[in-house]
DRENKEVEX-710360 format. One record per atom (N, C-alpha, C): residue number from 1; residue in three letters; x, y, z. Coordinates in pm, whole numbers, plus 50000, padded with zeros to 5 digits. Atoms other than C-alpha are relative to their C-alpha. Example, Ala and Ser with C-alpha at 12.3 -4.5 7.8 and 13.67 -1.06 7.14 Angstrom:
BEGIN
atom num:1, residu:ALA, x:50089, y:49881, z:50000
atom num:1, residu:ALA, x:51230, y:49550, z:50780
atom num:1, residu:ALA, x:50090, y:50120, z:50000
atom num:2, residu:SER, x:49918, y:49881, z:49994
atom num:2, residu:SER, x:51367, y:49894, z:50714
atom num:2, residu:SER, x:49923, y:50109, z:50073
END
This chain:
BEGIN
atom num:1, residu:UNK, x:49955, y:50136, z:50019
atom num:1, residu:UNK, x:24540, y:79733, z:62267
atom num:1, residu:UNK, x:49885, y:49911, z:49949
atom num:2, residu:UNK, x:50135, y:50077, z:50094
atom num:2, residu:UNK, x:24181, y:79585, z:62182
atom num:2, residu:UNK, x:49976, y:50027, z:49873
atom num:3, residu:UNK, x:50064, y:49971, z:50120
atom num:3, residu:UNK, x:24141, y:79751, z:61863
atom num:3, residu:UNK, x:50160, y:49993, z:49909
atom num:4, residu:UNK, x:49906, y:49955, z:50088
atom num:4, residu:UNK, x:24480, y:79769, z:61763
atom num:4, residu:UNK, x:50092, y:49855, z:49968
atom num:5, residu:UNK, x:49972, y:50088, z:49999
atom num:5, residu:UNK, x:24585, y:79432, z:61801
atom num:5, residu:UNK, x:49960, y:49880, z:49997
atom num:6, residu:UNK, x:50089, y:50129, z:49985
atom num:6, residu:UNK, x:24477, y:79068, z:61815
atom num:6, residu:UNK, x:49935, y:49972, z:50119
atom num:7, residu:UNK, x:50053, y:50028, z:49861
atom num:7, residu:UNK, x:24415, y:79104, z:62144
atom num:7, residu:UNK, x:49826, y:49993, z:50018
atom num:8, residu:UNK, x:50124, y:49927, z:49991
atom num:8, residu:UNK, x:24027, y:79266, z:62108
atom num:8, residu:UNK, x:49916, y:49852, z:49947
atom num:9, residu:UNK, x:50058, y:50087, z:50089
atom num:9, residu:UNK, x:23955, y:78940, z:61889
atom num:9, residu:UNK, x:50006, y:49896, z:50101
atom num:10, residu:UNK, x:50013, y:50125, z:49926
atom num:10, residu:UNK, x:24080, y:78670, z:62136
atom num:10, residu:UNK, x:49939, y:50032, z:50124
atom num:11, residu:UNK, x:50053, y:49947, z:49875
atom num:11, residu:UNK, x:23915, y:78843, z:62429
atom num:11, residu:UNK, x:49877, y:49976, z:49963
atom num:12, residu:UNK, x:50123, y:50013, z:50059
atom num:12, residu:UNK, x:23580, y:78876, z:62186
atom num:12, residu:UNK, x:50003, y:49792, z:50020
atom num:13, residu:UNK, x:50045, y:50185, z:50009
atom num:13, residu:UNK, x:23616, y:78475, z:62163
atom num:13, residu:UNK, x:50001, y:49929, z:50103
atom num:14, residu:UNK, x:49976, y:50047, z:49822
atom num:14, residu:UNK, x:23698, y:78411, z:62537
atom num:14, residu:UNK, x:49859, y:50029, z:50082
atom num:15, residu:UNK, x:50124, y:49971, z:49972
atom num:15, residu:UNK, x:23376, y:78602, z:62610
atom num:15, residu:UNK, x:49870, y:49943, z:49929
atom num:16, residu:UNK, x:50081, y:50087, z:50107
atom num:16, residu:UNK, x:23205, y:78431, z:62357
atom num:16, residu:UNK, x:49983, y:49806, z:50094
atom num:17, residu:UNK, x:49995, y:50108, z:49987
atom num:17, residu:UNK, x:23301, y:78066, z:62484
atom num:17, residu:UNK, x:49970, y:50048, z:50156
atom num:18, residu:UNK, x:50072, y:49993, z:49853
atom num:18, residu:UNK, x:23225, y:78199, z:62848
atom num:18, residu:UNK, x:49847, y:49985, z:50027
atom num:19, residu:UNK, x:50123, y:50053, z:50000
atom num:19, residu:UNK, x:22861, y:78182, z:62741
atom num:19, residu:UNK, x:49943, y:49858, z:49977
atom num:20, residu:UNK, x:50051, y:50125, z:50023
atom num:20, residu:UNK, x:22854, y:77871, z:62647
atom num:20, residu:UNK, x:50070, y:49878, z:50111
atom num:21, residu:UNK, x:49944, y:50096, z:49890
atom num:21, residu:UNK, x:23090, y:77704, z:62925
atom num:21, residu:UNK, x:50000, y:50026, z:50156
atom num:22, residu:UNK, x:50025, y:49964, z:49852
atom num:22, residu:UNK, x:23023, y:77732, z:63268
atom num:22, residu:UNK, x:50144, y:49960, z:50034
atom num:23, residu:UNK, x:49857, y:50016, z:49943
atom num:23, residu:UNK, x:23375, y:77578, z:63387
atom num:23, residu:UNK, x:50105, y:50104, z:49923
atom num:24, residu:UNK, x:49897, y:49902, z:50041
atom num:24, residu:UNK, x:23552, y:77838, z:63143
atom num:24, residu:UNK, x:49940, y:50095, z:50066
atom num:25, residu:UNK, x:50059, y:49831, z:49904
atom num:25, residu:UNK, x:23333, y:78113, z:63256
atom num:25, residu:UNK, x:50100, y:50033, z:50144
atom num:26, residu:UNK, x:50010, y:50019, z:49919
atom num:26, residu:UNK, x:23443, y:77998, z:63572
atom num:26, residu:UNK, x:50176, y:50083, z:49963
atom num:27, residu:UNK, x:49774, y:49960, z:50049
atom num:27, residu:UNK, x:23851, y:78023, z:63480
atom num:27, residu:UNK, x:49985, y:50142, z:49961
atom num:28, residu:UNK, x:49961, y:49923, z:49987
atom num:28, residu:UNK, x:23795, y:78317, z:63320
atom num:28, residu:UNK, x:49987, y:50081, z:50088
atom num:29, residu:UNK, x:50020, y:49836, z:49912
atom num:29, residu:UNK, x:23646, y:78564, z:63586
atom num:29, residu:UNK, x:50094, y:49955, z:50086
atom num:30, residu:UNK, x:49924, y:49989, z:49824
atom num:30, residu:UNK, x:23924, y:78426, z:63850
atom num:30, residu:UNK, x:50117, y:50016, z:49906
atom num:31, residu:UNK, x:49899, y:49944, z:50022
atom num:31, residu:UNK, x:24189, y:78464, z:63590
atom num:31, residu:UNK, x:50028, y:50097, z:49874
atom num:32, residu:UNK, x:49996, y:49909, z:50110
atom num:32, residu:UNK, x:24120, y:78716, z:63357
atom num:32, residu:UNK, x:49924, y:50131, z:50060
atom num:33, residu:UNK, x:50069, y:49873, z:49961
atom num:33, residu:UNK, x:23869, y:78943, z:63478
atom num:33, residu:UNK, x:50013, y:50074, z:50162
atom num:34, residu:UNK, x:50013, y:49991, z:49925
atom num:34, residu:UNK, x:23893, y:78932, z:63829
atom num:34, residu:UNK, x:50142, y:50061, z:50070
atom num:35, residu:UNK, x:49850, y:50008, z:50005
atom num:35, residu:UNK, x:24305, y:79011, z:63842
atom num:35, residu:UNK, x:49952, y:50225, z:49955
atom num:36, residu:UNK, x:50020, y:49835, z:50006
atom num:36, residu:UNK, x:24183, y:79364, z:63646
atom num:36, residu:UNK, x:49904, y:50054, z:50078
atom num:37, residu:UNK, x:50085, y:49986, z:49920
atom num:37, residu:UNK, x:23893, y:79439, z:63850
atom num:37, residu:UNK, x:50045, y:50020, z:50136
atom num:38, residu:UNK, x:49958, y:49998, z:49898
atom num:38, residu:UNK, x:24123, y:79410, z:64138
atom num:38, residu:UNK, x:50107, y:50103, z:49975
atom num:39, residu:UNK, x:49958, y:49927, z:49993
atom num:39, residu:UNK, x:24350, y:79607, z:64018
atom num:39, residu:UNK, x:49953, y:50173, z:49959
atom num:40, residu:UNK, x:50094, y:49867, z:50037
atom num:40, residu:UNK, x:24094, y:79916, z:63903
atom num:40, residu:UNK, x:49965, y:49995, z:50133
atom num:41, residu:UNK, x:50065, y:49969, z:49841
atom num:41, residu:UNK, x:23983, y:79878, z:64259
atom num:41, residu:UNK, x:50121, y:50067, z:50095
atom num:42, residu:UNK, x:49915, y:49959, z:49951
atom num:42, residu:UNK, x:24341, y:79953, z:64388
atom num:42, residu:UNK, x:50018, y:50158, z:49990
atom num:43, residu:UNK, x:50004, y:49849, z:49956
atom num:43, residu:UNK, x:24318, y:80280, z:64230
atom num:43, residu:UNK, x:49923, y:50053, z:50013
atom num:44, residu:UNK, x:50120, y:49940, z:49992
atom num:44, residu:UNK, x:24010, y:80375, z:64269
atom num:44, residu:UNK, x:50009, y:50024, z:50192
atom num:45, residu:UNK, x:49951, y:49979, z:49844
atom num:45, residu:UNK, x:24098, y:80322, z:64649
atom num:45, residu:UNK, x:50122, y:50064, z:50027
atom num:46, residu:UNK, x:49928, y:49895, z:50009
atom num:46, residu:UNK, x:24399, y:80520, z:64627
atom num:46, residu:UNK, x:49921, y:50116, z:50013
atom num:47, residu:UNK, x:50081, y:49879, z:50057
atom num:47, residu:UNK, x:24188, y:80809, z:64480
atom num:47, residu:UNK, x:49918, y:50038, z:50134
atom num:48, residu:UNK, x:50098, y:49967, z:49848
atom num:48, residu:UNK, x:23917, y:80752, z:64819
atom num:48, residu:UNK, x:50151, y:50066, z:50076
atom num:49, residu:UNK, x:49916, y:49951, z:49910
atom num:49, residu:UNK, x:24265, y:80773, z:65018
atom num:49, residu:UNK, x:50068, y:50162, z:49997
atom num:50, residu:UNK, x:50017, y:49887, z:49995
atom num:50, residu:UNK, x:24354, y:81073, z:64866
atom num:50, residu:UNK, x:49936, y:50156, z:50029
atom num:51, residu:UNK, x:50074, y:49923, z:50007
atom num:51, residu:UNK, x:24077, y:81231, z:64909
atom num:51, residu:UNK, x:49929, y:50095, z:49888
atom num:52, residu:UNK, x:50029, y:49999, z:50155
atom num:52, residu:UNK, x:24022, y:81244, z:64510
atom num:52, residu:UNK, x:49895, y:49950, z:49977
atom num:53, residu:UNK, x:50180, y:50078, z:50045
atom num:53, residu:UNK, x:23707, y:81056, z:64488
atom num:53, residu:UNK, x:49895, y:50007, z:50142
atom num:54, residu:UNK, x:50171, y:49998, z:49853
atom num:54, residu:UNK, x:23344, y:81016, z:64758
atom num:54, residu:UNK, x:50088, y:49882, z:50071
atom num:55, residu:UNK, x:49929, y:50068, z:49918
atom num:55, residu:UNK, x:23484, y:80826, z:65014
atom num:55, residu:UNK, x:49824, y:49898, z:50015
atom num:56, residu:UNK, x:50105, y:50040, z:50018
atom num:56, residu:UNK, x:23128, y:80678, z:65007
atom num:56, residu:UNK, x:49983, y:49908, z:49862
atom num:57, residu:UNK, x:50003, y:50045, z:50117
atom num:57, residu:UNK, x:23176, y:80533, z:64650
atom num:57, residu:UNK, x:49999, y:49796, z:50025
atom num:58, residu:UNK, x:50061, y:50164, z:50073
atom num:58, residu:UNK, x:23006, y:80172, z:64534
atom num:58, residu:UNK, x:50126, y:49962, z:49917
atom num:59, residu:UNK, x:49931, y:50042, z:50070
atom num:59, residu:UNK, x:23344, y:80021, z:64408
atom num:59, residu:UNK, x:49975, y:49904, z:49873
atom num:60, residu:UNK, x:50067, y:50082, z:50128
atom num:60, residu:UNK, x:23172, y:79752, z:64216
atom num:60, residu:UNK, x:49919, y:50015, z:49885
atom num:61, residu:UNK, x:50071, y:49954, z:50094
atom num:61, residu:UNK, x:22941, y:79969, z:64076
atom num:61, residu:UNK, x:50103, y:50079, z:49857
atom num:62, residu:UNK, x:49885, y:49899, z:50048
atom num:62, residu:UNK, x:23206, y:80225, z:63955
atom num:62, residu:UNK, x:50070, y:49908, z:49901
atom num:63, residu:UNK, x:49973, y:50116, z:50069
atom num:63, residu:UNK, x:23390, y:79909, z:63843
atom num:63, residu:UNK, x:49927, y:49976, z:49835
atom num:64, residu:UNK, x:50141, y:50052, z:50083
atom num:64, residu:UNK, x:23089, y:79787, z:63631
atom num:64, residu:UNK, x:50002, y:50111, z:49929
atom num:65, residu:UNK, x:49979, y:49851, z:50101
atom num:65, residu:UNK, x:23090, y:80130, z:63491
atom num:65, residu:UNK, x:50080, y:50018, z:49894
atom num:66, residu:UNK, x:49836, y:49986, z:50098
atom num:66, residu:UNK, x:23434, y:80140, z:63372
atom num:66, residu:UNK, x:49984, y:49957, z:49893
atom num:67, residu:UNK, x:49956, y:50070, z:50042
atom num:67, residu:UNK, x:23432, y:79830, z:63251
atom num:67, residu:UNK, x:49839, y:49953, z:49867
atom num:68, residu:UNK, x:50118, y:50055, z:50132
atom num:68, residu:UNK, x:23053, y:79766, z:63061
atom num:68, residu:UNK, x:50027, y:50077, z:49868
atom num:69, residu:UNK, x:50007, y:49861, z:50152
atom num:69, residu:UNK, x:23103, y:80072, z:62792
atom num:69, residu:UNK, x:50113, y:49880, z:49890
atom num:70, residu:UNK, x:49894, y:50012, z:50072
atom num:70, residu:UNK, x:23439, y:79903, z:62681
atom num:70, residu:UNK, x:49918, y:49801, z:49940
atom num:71, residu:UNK, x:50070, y:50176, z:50089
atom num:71, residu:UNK, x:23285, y:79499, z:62654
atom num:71, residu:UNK, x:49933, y:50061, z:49934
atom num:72, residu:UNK, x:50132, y:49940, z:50100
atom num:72, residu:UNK, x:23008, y:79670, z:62497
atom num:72, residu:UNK, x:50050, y:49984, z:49860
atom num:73, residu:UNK, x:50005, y:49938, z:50167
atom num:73, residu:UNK, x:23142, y:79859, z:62213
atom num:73, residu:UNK, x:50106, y:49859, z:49959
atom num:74, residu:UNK, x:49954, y:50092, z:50049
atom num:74, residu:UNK, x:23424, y:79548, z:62171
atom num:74, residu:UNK, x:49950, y:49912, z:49941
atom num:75, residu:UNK, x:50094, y:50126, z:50041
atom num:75, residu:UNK, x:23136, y:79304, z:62168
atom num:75, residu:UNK, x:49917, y:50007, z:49897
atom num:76, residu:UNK, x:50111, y:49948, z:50083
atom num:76, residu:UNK, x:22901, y:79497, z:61950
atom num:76, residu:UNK, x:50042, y:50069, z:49878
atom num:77, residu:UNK, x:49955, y:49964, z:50082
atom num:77, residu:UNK, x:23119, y:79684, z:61751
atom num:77, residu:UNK, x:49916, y:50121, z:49957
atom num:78, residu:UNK, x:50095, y:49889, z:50017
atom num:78, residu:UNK, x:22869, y:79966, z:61758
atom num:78, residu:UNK, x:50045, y:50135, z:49964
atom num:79, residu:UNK, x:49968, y:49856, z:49958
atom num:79, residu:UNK, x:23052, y:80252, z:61808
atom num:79, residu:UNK, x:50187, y:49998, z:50002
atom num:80, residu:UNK, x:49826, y:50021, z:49986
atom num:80, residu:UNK, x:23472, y:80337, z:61818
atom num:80, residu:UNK, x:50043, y:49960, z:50113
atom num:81, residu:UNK, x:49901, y:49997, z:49882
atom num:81, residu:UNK, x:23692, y:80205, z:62066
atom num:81, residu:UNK, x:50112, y:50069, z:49998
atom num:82, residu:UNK, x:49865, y:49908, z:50016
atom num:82, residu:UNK, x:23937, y:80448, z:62107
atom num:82, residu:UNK, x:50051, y:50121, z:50069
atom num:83, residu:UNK, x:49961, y:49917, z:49897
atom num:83, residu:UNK, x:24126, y:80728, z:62242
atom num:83, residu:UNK, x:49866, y:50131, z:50025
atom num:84, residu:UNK, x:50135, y:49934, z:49978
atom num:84, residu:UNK, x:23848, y:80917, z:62215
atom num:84, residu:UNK, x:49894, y:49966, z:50111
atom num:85, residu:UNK, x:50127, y:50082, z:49929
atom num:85, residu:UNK, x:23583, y:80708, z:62351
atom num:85, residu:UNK, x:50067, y:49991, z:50174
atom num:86, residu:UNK, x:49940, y:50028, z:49843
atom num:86, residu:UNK, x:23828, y:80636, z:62656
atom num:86, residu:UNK, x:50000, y:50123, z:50079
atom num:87, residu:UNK, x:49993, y:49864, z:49963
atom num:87, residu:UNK, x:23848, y:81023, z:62736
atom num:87, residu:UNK, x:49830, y:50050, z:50047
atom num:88, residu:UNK, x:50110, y:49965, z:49997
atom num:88, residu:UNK, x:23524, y:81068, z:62726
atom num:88, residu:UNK, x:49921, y:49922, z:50145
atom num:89, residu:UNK, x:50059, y:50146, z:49910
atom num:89, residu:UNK, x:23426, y:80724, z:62908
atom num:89, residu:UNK, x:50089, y:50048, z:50176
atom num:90, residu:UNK, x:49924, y:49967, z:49887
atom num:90, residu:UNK, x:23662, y:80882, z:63200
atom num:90, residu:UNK, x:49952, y:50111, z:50047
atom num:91, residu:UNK, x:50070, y:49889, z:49987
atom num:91, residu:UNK, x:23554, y:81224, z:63171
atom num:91, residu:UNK, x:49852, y:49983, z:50091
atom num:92, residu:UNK, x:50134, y:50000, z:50007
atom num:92, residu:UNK, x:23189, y:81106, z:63238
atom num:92, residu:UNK, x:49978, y:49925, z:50169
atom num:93, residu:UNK, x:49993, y:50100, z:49876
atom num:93, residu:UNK, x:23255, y:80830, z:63531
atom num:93, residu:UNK, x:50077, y:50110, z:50116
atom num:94, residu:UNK, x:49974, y:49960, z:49912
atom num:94, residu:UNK, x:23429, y:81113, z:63696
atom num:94, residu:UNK, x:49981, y:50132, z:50046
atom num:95, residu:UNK, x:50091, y:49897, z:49952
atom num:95, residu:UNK, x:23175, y:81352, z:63736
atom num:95, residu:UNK, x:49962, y:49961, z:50118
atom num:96, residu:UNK, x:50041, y:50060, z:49864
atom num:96, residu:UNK, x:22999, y:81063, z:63951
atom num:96, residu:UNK, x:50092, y:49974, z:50148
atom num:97, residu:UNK, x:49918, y:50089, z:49896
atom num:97, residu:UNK, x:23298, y:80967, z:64157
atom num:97, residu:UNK, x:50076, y:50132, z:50099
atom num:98, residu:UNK, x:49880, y:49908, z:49934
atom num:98, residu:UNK, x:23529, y:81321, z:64259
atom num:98, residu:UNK, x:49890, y:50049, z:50162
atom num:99, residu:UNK, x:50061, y:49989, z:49892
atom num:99, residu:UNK, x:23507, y:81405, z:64578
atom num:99, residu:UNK, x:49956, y:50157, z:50033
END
């Protein structure tokens, strides 16, 4: 949906104007970022409950994980965003995490 749509662009400009506004910053992490972040934490806590991931696991870190690769390459444009990259980006985070 970031690369394939307008979405990747108004997200790039939301993150953009978050540097420069402290009261948007503010709006967005309680209603943009903080909404997904909560919900990647739901399954990631599932996964502990299962007994699928370290029951020991740094949620925020893990989080932060997920989530830097993808601002990254959106922000930077460095590299593909894509089904690829996401496979990989999963593959890799869940070497650190299985239980």
């Amino acid at each position: 949906m970031l690369t394939t749509t307008t979405t990747g662009t108004a997200v790039t400009g939301l993150i953009a104007e978050a540097q420069i506004d402290a009261s948007f910053a503010e709006a967005f992490r309680e209603q943009f970022i903080k909404c997904r972040r909560a919900a990647t934490r739901t399954i990631l806590e599932r996964g502990m409950a299962r007994g699928e991931l370290r029951p020991d696991l740094n949620l925020e870190l893990v989080i932060d994980t997920i989530y830097g690769p993808i601002w990254y390459r959106l922000l930077l444009k460095h590299a593909p965003l894509d089904d690829g990259f996401a496979e990989e980006l999963v593959n890799f985070v869940m070497v650190g995490m299985r239980a």
